[in-house]
C-alpha positions as protocol buffer text, in pm:
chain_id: "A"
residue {
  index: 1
  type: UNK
  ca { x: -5710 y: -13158 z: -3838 }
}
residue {
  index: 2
  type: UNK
  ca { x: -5677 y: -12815 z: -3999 }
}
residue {
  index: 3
  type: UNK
  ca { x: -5522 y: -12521 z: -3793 }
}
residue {
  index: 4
  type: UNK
  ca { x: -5434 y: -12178 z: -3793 }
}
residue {
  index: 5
  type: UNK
  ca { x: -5139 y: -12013 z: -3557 }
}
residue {
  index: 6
  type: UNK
  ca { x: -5226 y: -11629 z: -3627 }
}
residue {
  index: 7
  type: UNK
  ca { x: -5026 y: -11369 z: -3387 }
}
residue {
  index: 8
  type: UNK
  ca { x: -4889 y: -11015 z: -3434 }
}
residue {
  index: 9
  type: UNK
  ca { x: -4574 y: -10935 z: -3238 }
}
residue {
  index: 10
  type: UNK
  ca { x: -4375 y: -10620 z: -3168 }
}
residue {
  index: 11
  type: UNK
  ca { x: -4025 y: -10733 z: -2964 }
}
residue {
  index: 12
  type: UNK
  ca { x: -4039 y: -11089 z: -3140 }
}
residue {
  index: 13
  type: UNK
  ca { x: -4125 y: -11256 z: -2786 }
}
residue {
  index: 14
  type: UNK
  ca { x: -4502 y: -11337 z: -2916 }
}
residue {
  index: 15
  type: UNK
  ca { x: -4365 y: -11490 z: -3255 }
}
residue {
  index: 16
  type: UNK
  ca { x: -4164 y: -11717 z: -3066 }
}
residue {
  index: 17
  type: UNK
  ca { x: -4474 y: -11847 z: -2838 }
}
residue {
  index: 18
  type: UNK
  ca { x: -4658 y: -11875 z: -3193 }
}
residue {
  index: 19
  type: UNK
  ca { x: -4363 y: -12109 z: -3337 }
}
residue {
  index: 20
  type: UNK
  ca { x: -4332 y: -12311 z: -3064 }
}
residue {
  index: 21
  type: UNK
  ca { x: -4713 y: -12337 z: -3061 }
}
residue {
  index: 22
  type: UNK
  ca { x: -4730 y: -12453 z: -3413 }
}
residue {
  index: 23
  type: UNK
  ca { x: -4416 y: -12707 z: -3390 }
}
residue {
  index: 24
  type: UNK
  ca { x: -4616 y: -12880 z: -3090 }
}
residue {
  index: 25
  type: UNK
  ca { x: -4903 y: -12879 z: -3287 }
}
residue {
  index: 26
  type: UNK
  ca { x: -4727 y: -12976 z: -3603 }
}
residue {
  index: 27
  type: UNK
  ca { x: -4539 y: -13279 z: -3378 }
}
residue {
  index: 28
  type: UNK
  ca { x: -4918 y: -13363 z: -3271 }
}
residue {
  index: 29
  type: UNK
  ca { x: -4991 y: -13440 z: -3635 }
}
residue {
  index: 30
  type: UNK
  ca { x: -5169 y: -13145 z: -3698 }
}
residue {
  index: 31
  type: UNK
  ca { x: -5166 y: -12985 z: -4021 }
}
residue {
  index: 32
  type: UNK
  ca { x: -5067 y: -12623 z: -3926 }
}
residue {
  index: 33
  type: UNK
  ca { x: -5069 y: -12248 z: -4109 }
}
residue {
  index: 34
  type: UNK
  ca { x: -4911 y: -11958 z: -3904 }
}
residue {
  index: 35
  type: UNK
  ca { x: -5023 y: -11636 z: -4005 }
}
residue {
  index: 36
  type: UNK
  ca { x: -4773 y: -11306 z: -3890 }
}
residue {
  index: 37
  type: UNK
  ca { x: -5042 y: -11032 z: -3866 }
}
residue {
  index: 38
  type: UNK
  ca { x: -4805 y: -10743 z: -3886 }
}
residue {
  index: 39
  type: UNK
  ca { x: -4753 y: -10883 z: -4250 }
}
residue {
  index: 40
  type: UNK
  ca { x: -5063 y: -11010 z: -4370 }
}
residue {
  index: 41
  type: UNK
  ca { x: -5439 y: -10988 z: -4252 }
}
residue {
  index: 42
  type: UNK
  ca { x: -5648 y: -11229 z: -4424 }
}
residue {
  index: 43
  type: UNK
  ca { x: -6010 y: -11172 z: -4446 }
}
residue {
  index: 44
  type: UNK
  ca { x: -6182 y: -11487 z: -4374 }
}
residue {
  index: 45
  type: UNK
  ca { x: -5960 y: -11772 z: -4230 }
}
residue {
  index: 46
  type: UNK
  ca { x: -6071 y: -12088 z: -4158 }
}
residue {
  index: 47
  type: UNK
  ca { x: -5945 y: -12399 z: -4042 }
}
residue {
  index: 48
  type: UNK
  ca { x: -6053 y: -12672 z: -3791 }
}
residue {
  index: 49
  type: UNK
  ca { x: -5876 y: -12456 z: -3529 }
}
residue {
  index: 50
  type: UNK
  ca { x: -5730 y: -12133 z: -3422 }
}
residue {
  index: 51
  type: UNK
  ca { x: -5453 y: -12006 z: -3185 }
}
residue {
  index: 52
  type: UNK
  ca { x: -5453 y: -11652 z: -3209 }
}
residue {
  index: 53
  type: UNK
  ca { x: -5209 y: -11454 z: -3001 }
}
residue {
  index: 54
  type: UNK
  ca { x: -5105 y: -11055 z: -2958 }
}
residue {
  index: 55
  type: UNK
  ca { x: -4871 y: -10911 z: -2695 }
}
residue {
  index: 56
  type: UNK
  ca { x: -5025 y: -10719 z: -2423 }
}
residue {
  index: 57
  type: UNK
  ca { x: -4965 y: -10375 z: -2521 }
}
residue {
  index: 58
  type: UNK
  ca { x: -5163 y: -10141 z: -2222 }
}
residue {
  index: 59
  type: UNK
  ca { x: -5376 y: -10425 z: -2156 }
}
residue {
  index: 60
  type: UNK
  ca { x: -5534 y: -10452 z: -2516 }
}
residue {
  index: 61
  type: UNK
  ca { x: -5471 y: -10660 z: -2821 }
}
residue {
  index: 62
  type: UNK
  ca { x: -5316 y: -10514 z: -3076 }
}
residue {
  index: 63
  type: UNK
  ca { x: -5504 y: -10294 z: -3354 }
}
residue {
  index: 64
  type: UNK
  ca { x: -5400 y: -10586 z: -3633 }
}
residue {
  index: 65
  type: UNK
  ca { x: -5516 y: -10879 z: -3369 }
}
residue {
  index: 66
  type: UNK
  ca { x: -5827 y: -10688 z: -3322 }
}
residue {
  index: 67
  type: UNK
  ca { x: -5874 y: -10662 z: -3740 }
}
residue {
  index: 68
  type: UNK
  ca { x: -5788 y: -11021 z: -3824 }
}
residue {
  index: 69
  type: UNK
  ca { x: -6101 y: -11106 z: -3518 }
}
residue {
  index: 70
  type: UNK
  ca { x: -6332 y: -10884 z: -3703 }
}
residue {
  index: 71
  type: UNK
  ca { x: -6241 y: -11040 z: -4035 }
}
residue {
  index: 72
  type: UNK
  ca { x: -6332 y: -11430 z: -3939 }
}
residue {
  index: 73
  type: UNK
  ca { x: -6690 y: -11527 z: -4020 }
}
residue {
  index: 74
  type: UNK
  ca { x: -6878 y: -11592 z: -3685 }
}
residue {
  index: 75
  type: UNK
  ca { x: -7076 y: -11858 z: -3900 }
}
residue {
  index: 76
  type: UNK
  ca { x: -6754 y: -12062 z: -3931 }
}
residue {
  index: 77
  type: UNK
  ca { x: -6583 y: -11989 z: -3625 }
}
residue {
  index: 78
  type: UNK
  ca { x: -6917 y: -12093 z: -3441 }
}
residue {
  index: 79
  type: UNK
  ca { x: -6903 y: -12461 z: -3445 }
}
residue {
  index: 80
  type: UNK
  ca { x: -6459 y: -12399 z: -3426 }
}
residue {
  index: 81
  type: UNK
  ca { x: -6242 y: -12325 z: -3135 }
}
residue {
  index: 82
  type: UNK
  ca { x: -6075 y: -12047 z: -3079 }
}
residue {
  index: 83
  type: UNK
  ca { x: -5752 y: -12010 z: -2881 }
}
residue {
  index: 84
  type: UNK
  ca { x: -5642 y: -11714 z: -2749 }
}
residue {
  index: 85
  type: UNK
  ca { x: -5297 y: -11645 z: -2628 }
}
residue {
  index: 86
  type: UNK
  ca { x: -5067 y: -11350 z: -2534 }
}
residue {
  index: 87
  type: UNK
  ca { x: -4714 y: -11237 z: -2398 }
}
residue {
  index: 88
  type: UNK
  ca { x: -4749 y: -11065 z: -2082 }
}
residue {
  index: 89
  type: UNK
  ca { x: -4490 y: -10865 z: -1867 }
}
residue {
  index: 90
  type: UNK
  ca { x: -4372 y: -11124 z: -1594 }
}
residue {
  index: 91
  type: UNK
  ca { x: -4517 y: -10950 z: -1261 }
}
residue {
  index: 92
  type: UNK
  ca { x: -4224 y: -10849 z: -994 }
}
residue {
  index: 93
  type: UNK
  ca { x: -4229 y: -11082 z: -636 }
}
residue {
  index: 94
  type: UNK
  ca { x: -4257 y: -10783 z: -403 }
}
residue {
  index: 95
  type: UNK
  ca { x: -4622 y: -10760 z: -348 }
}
residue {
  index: 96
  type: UNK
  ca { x: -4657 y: -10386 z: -307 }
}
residue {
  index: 97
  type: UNK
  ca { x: -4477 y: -10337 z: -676 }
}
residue {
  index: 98
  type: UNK
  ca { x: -4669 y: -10655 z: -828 }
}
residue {
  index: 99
  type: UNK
  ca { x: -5046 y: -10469 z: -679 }
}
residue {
  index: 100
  type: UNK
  ca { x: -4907 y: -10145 z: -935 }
}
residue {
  index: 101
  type: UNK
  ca { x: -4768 y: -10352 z: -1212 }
}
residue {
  index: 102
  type: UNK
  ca { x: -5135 y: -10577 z: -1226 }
}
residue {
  index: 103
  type: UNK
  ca { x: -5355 y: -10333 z: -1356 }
}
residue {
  index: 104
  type: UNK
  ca { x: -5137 y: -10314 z: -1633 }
}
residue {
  index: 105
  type: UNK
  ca { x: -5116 y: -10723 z: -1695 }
}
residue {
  index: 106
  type: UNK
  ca { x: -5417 y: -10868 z: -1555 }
}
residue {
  index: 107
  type: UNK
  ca { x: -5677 y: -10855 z: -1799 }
}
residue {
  index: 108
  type: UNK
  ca { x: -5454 y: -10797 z: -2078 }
}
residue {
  index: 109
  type: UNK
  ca { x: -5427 y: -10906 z: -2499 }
}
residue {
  index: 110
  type: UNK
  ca { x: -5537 y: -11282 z: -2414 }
}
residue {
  index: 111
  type: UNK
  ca { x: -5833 y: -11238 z: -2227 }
}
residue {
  index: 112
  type: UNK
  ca { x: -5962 y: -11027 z: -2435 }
}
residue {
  index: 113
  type: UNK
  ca { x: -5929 y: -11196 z: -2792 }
}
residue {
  index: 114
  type: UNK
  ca { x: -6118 y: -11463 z: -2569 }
}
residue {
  index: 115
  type: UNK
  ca { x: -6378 y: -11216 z: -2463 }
}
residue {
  index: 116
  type: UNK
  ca { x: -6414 y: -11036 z: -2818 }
}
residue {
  index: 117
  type: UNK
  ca { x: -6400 y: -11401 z: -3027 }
}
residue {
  index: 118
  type: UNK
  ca { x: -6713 y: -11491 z: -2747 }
}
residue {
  index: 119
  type: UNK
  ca { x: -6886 y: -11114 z: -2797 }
}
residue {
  index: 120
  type: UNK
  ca { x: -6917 y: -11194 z: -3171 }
}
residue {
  index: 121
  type: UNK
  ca { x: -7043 y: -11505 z: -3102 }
}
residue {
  index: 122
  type: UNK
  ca { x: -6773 y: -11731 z: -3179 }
}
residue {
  index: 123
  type: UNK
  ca { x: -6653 y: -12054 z: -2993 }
}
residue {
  index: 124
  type: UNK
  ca { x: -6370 y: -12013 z: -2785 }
}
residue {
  index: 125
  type: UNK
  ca { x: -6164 y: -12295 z: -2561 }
}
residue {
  index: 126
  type: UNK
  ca { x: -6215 y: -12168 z: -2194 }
}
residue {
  index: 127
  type: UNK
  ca { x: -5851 y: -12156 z: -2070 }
}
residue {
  index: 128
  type: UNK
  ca { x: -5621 y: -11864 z: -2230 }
}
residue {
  index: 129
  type: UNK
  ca { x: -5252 y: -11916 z: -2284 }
}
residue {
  index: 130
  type: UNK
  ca { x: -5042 y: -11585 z: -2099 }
}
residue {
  index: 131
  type: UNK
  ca { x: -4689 y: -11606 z: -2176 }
}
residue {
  index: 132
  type: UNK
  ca { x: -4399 y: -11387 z: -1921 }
}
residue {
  index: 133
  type: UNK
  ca { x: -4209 y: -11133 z: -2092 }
}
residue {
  index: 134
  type: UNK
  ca { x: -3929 y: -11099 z: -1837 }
}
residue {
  index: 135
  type: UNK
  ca { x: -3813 y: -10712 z: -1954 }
}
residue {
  index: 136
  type: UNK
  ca { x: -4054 y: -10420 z: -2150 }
}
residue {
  index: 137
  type: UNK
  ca { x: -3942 y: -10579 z: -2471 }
}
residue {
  index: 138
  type: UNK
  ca { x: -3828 y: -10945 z: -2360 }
}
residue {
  index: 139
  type: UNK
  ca { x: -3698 y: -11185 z: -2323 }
}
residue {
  index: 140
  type: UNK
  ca { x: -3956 y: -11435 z: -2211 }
}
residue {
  index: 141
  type: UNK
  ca { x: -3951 y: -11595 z: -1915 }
}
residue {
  index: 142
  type: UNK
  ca { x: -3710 y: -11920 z: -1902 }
}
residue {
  index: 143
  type: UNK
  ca { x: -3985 y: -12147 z: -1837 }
}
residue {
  index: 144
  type: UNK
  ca { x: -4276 y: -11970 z: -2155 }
}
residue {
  index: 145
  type: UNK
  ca { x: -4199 y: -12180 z: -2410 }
}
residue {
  index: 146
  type: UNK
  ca { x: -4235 y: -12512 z: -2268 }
}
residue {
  index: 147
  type: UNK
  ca { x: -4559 y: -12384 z: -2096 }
}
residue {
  index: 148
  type: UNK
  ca { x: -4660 y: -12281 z: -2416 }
}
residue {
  index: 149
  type: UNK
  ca { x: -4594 y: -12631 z: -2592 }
}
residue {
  index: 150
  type: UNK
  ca { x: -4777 y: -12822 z: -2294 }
}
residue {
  index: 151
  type: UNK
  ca { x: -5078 y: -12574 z: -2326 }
}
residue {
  index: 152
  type: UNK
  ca { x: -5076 y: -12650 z: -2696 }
}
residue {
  index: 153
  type: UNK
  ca { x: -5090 y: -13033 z: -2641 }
}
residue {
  index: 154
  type: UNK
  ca { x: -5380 y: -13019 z: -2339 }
}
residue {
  index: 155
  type: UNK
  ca { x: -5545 y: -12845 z: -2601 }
}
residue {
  index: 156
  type: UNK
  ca { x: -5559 y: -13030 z: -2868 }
}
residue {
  index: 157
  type: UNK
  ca { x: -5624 y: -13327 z: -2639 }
}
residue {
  index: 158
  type: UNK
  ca { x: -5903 y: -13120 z: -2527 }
}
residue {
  index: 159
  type: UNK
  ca { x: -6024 y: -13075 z: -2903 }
}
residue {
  index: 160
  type: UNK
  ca { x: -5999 y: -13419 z: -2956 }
}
C-alpha cells in the first residue's frame, strides 16, 4: 500500500515522531511519502493512507496542518484512513499542577485533525497517536518514539 506521513513541526520534536512513523511503516513494507508542511502544502494528496501530525500549539493544529486538511478531496479521503497524530507537552505528576497544565493538552493538535478530517466527512482510524514533549520546546519523552513505532504497526495491522 500507498501512504502519506504529512506533519508540520516547530522545535523538531513532531518531525522526529513523523520519521520514525514512516521508517516503521517503511519496515512494514509500505511504500511511504513524508510531506514537511512548513515547506510544502500540496493541494490534493492521495495515497492508500495518511498519518498526519502537528504539534499542539494552545491546543490547536497548526495554521499549515489545518491548510493541507482543507486541501485533500473528501471524495478520496472518504473510502481512506486518516491518522492523526501530535506532540503534546508531557503533563507534570503532582495532580494539582497536572488539573492547570490539562486544559492546555487535553484536547489538543491530534484530536482535532481527527475531529476536522471526520467534520469534512472524511474517514479517520478511531485511536489518535499523542506524543510527550518533555520541555516547551522538547525533547520528547524517552519512551515517544517507540510508542510511536508500535502505534504505527497496530495500525497498519488494523488497515490490513
Amino acid at each position: 500500500m500507498k501512504g502519506i506521513v504529512a506533519f508540520d513541526s516547530v522545535y523538531g520534536n513532531t518531525l522526529k515522531v513523523a520519521e520514525a512513523i514512516a521508517e516503521e511503516l517503511r519496515g512494514q513494507g509500505q511504500e511511504i511519502e513524508v510531506i514537511d508542511l512548513g515547506k510544502r502544502i500540496p493541494r490534493g494528496a492521495e495515497a492508500d493512507f495518511a498519518f498526519i501530525g502537528s504539534p499542539t500549539r494552545m491546543t490547536k493544529m497548526t495554521g499549515r496542518t489545518k491548510r493541507f486538511l482543507r486541501r485533500l478531496r473528501k471524495e478520496h479521503w472518504s473510502g481512506h484512513t486518516i491518522v492523526a497524530f501530535d506532540t503534546v507537552l508531557k503533563l507534570p505528576e503532582d495532580p494539582e499542577k497536572r488539573a492547570r497544565s490539562a486544559k492546555w493538552t487535553e484536547d489538543g493538535a491530534g484530536p482535532k485533525i481527527r475531529a476536522f478530517a471526520e467534520e469534512r466527512g472524511m474517514k479517520v482510524h478511531p485511536e489518535v497517536l499523542r506524543a510527550e514533549v518533555v520541555g516547551m520546546k522538547g525533547p520528547l519523552a524517552p519512551d515517544a518514539l517507540d510508542k510511536s513505532r508500535e502505534f504505527a504497526r497496530r495500525v497498519i495491522r488494523d488497515l490490513h
